[in-house]
N, C-alpha and C positions, 0 to 999 in steps of 0.2 A: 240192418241189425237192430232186434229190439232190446234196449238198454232193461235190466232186471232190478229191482230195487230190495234190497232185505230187510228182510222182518226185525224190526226192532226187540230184545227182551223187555224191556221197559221203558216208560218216557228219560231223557237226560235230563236231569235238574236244569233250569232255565240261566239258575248264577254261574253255575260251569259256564255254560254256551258263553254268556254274557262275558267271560271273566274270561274267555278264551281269543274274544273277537276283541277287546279292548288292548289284552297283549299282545294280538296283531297288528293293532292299528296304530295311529299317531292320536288318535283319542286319549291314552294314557299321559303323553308328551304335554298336552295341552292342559288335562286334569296338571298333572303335575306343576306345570306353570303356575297353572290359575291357584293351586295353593301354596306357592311362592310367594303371588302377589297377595294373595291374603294375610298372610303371616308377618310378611318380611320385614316390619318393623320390628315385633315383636322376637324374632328370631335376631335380627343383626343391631337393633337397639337405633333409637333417634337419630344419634350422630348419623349413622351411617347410612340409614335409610335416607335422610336428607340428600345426601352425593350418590346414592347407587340406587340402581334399581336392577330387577332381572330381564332382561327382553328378549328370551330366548332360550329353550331346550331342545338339542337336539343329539340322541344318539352319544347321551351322558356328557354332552356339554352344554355346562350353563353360560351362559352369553349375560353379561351384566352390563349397563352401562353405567357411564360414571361423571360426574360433575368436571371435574379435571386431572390435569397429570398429576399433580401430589397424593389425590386420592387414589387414583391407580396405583401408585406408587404403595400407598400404605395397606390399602387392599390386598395388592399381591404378596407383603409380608403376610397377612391374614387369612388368606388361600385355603389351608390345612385346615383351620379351628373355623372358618364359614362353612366349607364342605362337611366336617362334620356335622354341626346344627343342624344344616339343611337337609340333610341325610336322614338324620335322626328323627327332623319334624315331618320328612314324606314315608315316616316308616319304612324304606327299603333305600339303597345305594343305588339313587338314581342318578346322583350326581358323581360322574368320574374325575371331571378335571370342569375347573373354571375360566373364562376368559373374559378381561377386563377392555373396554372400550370406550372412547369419551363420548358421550352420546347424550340424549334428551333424558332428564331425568324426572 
């Protein structure tokens, strides 16, 4: 069986394709981290940047870790108004829900 290939009408813009393959991949996930970590002072301010950091997106959760339990603690009152910012600074609602972890900060 010989496979038939069809005629294109015109070339596809190349940002389409591109913009197509990154919404398929974990490419985007990562982009999004990576501007997590760039920001993240400037979005959750010193204090906080100090005890938390982001170490993980996946499948609209962010994964934070955190210096200790009191911070976890004060964190997860702060849940709703971080999600927003963060939201807001990747341009789209990448962020669904957060989760807080004692980890390396």
């Amino acid at each position: 069986m010989k496979l038939v290939r069809k005629a294109m009408d015109k070339p596809a813009p190349l940002g389409g394709i591109l913009q197509k393959a990154l919404e398929a991949s974990s490419i985007d996930v990562d982009l999004n981290l990576h501007r997590l970590w760039e920001r993240w002072a400037d979005l959750v301010g010193p204090a906080i940047a100090e005890n938390a950091r982001p170490a993980a997106i996946k499948g609209g959760l962010l994964l934070v870790h955190v210096s200790s339990a009191p911070w976890m603690q004060q964190l997860h009152y702060l849940k709703d108004e971080l999600m927003e910012k963060l939201n807001s600074a990747l341009g789209k609602e990448s962020v669904k829900d957060v989760r807080f972890k004692i980890g390396p900060v």
